[in-house]
PDB file of the backbone (N, CA, C, O) and the ligand in Angstrom, with CONECT records:
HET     ZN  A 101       1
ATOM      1  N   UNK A   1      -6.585  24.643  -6.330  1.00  0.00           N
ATOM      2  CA  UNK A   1      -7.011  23.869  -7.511  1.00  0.00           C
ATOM      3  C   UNK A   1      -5.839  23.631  -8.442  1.00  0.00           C
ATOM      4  O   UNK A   1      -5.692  22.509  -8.928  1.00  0.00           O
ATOM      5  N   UNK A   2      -5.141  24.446  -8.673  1.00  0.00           N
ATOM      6  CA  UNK A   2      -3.934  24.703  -9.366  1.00  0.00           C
ATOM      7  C   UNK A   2      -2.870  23.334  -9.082  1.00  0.00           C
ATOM      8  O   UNK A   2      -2.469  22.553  -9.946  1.00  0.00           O
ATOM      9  N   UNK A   3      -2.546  23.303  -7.581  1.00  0.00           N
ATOM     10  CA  UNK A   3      -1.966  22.405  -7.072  1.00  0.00           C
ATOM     11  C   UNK A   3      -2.464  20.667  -7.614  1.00  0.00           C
ATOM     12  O   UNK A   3      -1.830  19.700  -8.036  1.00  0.00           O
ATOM     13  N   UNK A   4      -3.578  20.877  -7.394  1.00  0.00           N
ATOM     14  CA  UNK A   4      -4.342  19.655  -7.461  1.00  0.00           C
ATOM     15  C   UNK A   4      -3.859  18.830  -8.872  1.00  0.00           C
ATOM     16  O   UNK A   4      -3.450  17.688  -9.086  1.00  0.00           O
ATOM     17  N   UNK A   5      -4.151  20.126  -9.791  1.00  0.00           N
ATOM     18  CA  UNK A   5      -4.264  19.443 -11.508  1.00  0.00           C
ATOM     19  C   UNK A   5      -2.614  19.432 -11.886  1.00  0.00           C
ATOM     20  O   UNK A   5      -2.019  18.877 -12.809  1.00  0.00           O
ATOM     21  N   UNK A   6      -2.192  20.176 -10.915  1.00  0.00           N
ATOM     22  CA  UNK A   6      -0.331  19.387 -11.087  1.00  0.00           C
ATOM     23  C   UNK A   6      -0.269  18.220 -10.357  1.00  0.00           C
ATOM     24  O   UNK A   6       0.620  17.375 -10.458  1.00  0.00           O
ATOM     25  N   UNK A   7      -0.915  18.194  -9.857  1.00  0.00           N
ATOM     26  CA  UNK A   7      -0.523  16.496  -8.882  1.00  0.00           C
ATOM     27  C   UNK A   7      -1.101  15.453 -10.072  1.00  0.00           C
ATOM     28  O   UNK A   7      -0.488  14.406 -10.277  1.00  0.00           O
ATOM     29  N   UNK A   8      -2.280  15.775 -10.828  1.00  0.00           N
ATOM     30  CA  UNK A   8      -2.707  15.098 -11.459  1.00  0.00           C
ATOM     31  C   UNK A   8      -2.031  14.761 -12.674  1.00  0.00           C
ATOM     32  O   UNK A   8      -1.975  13.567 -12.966  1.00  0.00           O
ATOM     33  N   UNK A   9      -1.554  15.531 -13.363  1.00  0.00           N
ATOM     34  CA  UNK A   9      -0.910  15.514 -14.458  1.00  0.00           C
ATOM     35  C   UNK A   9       0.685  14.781 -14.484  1.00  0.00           C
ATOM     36  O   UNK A   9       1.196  14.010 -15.297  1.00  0.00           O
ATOM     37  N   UNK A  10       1.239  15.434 -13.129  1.00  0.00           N
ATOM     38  CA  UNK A  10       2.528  15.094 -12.753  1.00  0.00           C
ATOM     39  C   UNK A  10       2.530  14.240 -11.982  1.00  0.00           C
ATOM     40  O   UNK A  10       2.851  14.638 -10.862  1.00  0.00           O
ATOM     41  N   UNK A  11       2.278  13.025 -12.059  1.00  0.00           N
ATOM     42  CA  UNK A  11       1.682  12.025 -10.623  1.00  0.00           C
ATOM     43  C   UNK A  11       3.248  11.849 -10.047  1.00  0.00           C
ATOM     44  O   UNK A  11       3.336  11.718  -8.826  1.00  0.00           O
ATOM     45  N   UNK A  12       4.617  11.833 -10.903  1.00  0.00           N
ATOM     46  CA  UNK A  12       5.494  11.343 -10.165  1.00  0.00           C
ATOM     47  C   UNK A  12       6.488  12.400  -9.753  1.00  0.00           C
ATOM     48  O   UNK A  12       7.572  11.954  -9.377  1.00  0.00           O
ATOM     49  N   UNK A  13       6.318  13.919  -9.747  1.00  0.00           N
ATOM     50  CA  UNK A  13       6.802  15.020  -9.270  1.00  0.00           C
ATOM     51  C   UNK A  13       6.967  15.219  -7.902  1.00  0.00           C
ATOM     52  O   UNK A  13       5.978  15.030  -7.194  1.00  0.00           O
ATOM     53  N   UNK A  14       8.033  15.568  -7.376  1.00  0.00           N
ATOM     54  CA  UNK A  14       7.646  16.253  -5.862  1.00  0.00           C
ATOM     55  C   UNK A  14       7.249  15.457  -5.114  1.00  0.00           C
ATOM     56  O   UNK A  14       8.085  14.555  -5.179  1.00  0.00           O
ATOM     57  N   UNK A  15       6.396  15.137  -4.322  1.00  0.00           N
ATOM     58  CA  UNK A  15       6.195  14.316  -3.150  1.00  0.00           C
ATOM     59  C   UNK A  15       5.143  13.289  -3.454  1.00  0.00           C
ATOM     60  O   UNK A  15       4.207  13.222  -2.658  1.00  0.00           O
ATOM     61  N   UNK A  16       5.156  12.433  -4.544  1.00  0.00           N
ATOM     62  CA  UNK A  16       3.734  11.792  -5.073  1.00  0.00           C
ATOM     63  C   UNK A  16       3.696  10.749  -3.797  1.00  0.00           C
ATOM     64  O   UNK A  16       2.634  10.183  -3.537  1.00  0.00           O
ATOM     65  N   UNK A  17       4.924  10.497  -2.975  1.00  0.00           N
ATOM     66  CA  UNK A  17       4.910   8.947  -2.095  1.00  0.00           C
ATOM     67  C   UNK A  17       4.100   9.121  -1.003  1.00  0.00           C
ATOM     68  O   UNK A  17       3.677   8.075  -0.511  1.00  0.00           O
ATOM     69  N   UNK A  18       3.608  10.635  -0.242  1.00  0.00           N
ATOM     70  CA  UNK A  18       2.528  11.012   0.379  1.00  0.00           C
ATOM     71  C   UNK A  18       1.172  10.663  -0.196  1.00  0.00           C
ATOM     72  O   UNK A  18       0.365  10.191   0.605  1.00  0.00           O
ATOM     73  N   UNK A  19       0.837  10.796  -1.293  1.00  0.00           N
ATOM     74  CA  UNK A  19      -0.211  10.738  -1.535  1.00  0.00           C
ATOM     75  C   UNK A  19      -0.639   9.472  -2.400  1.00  0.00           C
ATOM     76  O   UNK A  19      -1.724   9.286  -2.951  1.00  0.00           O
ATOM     77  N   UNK A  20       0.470   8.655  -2.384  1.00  0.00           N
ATOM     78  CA  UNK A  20       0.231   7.096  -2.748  1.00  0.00           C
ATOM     79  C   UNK A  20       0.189   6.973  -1.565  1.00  0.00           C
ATOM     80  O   UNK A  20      -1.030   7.146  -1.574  1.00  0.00           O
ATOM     81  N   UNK A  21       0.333   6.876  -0.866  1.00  0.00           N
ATOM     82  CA  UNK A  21       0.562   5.991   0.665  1.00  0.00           C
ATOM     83  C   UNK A  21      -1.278   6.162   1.769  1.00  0.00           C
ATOM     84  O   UNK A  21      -2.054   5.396   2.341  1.00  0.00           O
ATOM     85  N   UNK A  22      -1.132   7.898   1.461  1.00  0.00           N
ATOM     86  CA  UNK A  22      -3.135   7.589   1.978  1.00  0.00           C
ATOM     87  C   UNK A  22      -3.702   7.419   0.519  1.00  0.00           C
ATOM     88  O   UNK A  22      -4.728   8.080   0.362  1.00  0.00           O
ATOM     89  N   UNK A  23      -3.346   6.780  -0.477  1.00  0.00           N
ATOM     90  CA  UNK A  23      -4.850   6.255  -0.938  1.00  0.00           C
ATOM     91  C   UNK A  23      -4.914   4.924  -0.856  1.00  0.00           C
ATOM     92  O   UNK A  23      -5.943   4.408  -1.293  1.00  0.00           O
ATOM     93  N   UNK A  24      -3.793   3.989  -0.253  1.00  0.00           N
ATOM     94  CA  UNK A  24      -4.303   2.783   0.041  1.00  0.00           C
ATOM     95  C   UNK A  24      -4.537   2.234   1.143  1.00  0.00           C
ATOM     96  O   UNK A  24      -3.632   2.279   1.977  1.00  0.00           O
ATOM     97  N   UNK A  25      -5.691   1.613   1.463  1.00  0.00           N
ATOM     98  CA  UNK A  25      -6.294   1.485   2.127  1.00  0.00           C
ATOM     99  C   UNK A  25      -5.637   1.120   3.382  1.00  0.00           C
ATOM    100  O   UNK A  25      -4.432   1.312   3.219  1.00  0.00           O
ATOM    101  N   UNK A  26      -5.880   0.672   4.589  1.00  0.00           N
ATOM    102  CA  UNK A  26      -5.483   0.358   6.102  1.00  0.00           C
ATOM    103  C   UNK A  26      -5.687  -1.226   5.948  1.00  0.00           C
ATOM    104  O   UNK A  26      -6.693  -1.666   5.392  1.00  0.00           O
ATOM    105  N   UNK A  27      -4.706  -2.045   6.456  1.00  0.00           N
ATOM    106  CA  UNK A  27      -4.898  -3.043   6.509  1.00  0.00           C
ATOM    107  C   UNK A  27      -6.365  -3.904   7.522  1.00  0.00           C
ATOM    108  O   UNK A  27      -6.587  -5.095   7.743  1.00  0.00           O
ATOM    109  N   UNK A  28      -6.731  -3.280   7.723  1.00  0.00           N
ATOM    110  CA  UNK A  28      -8.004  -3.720   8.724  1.00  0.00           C
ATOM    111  C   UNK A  28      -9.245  -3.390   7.462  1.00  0.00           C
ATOM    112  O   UNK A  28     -10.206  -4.160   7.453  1.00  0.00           O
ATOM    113  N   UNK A  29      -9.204  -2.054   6.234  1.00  0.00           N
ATOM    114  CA  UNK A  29      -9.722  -2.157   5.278  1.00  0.00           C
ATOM    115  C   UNK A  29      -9.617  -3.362   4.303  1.00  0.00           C
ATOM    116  O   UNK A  29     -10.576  -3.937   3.789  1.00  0.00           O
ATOM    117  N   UNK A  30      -8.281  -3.660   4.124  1.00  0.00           N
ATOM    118  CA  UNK A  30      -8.073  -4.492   3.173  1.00  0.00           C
ATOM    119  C   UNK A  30      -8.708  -5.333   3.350  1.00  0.00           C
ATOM    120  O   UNK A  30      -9.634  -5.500   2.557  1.00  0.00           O
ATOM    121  N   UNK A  31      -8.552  -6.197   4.371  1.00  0.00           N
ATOM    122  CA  UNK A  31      -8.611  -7.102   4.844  1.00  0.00           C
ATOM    123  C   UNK A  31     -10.822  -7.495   4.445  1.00  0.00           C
ATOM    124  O   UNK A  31     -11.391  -8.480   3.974  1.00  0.00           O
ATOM    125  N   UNK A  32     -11.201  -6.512   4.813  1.00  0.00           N
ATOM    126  CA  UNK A  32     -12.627  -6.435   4.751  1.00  0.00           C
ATOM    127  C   UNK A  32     -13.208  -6.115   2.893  1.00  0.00           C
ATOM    128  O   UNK A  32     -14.184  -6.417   2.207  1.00  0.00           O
ATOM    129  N   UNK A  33     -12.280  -5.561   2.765  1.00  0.00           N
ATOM    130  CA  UNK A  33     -12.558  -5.318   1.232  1.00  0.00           C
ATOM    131  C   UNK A  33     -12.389  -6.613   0.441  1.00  0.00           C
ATOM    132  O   UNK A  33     -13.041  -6.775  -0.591  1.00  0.00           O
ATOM    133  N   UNK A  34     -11.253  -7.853   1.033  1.00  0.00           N
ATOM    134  CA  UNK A  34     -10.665  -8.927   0.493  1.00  0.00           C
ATOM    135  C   UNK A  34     -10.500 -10.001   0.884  1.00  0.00           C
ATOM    136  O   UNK A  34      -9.486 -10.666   0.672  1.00  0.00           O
ATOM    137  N   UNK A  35     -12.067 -10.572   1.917  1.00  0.00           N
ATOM    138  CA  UNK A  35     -12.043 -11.717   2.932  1.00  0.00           C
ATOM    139  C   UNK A  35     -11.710 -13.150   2.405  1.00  0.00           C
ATOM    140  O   UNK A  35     -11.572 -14.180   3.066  1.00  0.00           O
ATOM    141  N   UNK A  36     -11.604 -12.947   0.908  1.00  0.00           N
ATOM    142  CA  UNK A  36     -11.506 -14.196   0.407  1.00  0.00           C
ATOM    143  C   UNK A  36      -9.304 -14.536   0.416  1.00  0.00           C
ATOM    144  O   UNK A  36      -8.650 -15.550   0.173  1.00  0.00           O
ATOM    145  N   UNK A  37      -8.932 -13.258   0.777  1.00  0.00           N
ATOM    146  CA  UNK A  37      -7.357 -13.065   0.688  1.00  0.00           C
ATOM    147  C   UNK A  37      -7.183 -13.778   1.870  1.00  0.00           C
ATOM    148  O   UNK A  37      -6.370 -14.701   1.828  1.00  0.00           O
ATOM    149  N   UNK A  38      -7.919 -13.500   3.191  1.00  0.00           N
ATOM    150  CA  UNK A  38      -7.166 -13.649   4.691  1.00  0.00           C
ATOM    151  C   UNK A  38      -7.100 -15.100   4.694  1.00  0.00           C
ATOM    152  O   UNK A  38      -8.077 -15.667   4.204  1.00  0.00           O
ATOM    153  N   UNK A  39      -6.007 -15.936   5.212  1.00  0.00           N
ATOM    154  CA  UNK A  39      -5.568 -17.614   5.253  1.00  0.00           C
ATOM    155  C   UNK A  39      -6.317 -17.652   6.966  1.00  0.00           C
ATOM    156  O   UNK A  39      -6.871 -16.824   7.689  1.00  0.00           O
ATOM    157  N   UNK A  40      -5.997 -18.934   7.053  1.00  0.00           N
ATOM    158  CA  UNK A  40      -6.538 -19.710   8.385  1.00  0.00           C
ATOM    159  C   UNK A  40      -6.123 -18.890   9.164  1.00  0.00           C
ATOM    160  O   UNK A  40      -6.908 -18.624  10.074  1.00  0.00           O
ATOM    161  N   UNK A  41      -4.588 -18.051   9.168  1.00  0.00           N
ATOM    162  CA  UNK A  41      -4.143 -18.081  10.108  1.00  0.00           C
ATOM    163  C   UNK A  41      -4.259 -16.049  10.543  1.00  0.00           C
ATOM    164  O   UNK A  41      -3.494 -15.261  11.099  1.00  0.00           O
ATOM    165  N   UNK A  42      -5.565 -15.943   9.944  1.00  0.00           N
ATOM    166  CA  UNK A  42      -5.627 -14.079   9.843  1.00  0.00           C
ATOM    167  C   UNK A  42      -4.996 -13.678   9.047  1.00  0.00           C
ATOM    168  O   UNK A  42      -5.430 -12.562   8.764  1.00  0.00           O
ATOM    169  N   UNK A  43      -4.024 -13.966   8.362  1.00  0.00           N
ATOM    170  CA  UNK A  43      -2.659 -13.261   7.565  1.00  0.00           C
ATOM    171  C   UNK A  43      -3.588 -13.066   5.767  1.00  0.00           C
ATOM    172  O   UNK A  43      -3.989 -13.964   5.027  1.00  0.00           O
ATOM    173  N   UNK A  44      -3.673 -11.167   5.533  1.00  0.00           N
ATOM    174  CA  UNK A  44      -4.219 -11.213   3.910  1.00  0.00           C
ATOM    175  C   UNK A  44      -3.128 -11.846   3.249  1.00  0.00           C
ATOM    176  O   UNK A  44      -2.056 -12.020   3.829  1.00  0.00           O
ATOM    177  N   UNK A  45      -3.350 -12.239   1.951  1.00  0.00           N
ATOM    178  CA  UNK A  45      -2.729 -12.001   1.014  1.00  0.00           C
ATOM    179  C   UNK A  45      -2.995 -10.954  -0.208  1.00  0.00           C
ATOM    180  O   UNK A  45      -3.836 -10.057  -0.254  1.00  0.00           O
ATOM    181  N   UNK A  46      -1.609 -11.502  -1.607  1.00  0.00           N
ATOM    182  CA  UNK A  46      -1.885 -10.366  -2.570  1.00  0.00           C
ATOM    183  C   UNK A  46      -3.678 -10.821  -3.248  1.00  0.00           C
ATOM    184  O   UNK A  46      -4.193 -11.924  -3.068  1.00  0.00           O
ATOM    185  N   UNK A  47      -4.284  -9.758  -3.947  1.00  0.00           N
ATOM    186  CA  UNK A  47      -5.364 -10.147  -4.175  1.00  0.00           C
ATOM    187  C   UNK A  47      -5.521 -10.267  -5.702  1.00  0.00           C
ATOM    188  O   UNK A  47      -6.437 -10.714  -6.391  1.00  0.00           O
ATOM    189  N   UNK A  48      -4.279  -9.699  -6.018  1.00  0.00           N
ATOM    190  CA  UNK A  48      -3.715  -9.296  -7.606  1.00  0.00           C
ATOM    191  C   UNK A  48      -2.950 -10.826  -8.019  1.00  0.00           C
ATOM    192  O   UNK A  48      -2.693 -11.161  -9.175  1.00  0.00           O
ATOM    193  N   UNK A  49      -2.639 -11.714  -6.685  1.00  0.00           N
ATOM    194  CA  UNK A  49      -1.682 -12.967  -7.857  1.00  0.00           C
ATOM    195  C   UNK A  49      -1.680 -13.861  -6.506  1.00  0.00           C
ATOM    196  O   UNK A  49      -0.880 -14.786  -6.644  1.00  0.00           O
ATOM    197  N   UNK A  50      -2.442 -13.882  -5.004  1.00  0.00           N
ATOM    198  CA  UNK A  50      -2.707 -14.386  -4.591  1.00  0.00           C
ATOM    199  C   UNK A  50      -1.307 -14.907  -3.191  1.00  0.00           C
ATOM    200  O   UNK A  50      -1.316 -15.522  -2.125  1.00  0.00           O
ATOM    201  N   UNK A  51      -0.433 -14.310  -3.926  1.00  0.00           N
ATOM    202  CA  UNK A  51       0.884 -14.952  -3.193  1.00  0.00           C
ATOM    203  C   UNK A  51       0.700 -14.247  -1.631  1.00  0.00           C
ATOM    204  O   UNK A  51       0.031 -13.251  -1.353  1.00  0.00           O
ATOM    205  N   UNK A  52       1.517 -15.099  -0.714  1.00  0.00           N
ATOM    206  CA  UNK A  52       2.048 -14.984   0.455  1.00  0.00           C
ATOM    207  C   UNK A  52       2.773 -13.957   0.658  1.00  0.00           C
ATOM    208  O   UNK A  52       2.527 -13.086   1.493  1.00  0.00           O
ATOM    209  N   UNK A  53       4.134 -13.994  -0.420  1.00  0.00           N
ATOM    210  CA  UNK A  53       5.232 -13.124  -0.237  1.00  0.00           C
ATOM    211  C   UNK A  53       5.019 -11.479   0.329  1.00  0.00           C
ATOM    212  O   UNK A  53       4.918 -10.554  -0.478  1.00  0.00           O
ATOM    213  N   UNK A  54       4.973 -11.282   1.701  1.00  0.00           N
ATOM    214  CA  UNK A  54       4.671  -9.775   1.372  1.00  0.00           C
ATOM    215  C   UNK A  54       5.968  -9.179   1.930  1.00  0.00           C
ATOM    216  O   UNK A  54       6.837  -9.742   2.596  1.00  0.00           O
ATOM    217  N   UNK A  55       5.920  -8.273   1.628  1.00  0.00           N
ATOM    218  CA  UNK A  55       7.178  -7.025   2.303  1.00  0.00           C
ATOM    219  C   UNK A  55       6.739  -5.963   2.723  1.00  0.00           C
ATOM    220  O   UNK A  55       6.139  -5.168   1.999  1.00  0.00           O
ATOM    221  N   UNK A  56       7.013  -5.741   4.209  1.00  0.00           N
ATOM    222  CA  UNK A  56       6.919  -4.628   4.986  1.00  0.00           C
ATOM    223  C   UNK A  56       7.905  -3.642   4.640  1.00  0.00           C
ATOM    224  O   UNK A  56       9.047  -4.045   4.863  1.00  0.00           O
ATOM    225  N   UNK A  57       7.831  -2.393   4.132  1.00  0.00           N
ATOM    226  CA  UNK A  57       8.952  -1.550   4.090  1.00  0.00           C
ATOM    227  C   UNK A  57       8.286  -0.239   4.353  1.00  0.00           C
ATOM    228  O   UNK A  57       7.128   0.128   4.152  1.00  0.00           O
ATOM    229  N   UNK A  58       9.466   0.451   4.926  1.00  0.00           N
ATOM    230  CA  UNK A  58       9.063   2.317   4.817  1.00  0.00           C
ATOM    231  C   UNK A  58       8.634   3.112   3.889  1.00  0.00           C
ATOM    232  O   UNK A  58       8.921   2.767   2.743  1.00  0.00           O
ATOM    233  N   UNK A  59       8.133   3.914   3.996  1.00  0.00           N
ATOM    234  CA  UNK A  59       7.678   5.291   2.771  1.00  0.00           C
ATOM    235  C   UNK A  59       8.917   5.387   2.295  1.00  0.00           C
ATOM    236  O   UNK A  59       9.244   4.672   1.347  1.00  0.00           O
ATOM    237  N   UNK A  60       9.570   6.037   2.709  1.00  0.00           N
ATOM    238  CA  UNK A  60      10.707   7.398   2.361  1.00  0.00           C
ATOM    239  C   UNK A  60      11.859   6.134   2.743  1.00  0.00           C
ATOM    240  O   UNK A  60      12.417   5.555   1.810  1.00  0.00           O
ATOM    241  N   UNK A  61      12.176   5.747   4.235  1.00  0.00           N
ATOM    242  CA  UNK A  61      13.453   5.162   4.372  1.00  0.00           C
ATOM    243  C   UNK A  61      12.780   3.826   5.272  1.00  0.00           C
ATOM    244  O   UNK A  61      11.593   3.630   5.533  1.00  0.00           O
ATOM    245  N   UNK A  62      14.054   2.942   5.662  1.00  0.00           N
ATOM    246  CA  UNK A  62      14.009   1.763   6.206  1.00  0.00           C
ATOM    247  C   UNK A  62      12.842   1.805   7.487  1.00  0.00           C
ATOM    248  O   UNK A  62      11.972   0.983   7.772  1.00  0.00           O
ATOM    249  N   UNK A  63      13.217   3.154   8.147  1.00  0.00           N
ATOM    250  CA  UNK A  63      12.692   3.166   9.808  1.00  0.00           C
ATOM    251  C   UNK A  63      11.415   3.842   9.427  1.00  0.00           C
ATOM    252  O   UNK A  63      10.708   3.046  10.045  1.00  0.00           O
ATOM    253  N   UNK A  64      10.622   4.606   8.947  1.00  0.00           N
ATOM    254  CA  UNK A  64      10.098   5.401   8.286  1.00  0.00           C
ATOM    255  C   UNK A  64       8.588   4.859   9.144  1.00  0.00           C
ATOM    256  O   UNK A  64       8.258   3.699   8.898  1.00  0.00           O
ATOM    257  N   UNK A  65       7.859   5.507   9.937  1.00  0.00           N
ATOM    258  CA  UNK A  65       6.638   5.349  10.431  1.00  0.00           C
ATOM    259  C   UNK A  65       5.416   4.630  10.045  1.00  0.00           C
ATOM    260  O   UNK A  65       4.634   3.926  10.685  1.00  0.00           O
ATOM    261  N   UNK A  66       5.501   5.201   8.178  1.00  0.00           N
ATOM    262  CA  UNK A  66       4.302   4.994   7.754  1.00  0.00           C
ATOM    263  C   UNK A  66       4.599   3.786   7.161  1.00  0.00           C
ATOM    264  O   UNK A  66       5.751   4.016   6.793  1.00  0.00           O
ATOM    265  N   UNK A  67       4.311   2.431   6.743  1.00  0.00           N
ATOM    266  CA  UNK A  67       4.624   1.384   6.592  1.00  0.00           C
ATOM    267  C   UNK A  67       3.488   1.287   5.401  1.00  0.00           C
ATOM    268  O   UNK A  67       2.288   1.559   5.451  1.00  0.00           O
ATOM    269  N   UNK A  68       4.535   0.661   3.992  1.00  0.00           N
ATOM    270  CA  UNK A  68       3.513   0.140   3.107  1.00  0.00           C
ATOM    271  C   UNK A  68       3.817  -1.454   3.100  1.00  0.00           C
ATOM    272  O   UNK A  68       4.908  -1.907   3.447  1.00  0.00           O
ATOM    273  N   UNK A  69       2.876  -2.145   2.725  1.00  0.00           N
ATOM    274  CA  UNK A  69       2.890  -3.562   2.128  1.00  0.00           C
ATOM    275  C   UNK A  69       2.856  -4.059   1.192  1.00  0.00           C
ATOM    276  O   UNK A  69       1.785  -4.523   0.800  1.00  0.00           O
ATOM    277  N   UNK A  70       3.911  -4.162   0.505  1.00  0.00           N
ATOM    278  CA  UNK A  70       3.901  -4.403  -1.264  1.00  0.00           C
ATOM    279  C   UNK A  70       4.097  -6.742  -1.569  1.00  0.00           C
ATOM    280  O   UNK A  70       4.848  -7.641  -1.191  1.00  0.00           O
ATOM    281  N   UNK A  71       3.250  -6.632  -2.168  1.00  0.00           N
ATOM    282  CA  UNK A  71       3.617  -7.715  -3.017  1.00  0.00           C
ATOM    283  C   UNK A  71       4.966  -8.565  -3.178  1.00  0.00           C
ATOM    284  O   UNK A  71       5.171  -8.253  -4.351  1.00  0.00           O
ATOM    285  N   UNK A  72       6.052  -9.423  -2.854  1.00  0.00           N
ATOM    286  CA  UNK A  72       7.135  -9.137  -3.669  1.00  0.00           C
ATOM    287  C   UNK A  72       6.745 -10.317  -4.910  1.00  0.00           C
ATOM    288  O   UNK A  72       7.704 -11.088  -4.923  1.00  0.00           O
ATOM    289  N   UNK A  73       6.150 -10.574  -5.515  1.00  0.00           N
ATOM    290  CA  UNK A  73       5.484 -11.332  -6.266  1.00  0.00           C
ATOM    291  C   UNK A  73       5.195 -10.832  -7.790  1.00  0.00           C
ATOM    292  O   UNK A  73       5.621 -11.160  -8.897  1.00  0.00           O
ATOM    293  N   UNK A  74       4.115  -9.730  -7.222  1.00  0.00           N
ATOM    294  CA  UNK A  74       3.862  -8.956  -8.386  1.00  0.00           C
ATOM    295  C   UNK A  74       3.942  -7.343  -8.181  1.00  0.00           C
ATOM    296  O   UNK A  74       3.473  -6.484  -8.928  1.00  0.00           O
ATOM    297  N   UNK A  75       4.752  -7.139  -6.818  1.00  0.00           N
ATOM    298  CA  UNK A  75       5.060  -5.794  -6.647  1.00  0.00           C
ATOM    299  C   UNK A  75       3.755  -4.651  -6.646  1.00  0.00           C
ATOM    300  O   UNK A  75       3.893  -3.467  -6.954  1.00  0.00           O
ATOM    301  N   UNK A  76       2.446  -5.307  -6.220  1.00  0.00           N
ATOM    302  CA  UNK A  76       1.471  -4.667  -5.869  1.00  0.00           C
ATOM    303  C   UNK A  76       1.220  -3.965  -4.761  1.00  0.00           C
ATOM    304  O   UNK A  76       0.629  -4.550  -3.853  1.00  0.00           O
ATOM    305  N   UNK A  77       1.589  -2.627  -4.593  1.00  0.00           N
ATOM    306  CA  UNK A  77       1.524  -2.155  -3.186  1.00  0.00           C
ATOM    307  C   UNK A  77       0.139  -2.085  -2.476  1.00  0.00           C
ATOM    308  O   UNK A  77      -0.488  -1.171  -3.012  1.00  0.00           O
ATOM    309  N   UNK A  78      -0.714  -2.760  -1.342  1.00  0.00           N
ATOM    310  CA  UNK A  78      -1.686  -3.468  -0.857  1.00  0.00           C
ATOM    311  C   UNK A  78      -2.572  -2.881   0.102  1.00  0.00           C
ATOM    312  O   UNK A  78      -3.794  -2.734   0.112  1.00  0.00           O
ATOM    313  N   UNK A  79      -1.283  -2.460   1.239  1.00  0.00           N
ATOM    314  CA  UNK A  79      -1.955  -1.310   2.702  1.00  0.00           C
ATOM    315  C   UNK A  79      -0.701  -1.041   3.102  1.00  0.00           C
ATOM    316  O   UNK A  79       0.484  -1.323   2.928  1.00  0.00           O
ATOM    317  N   UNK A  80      -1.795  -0.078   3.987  1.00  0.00           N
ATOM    318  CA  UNK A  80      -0.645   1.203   4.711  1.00  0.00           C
ATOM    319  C   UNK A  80      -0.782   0.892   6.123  1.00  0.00           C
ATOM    320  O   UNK A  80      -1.891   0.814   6.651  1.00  0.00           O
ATOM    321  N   UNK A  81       0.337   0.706   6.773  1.00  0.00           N
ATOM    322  CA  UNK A  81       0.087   0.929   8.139  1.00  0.00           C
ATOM    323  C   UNK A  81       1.125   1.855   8.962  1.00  0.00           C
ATOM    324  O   UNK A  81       2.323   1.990   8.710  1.00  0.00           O
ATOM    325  N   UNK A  82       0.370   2.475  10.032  1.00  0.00           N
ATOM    326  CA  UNK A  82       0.899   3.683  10.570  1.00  0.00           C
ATOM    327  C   UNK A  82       1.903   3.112  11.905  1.00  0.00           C
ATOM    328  O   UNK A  82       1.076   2.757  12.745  1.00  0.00           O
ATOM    329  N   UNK A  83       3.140   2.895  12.409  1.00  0.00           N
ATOM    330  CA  UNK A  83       3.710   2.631  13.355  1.00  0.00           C
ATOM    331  C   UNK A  83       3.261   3.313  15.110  1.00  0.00           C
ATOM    332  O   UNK A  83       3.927   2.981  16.091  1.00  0.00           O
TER     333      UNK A  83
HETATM  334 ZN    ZN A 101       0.825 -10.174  -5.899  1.00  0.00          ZN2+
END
């Protein structure tokens, strides 16, 4: 419990990029959470400013497994996907 209410308090201490990364959703969530985002062509967009622009990048580094999808628009990080 202890742990917990430091994570809470301290959101940007220590390892917060683990635990941003599972609370957003899976892109197969998104996608269902935000059918009005997906274009003709399957592809979501942002749902925060609507743009195209997205960027695939790593958690931690470039090669990095866990893959987030941020915005470059309005820098809204969107879904997670696992390599
Ligand atoms: Zn956006």
């Amino acid at each position: 419990m202890a742990v917990i209410v430091y994570f809470w308090i301290f959101p940007s201490s220590n390892s917060p990029f683990t635990l941003l990364w599972e609370d957003l959703p899976k892109k197969e969530q998104y996608m269902q959470e935000h059918p009005t985002e997906v274009n003709a062509e399957g592809s979501p967009q942002c749902f925060h400013c609507h743009s195209d622009k997205l960027l695939d990048t790593g958690l931690n580094h470039f090669t990095d497994y866990r893959r987030i999808t941020t915005c470059t628009k309005c820098k809204s990080r969107l879904w997670r996907e696992q390599l």
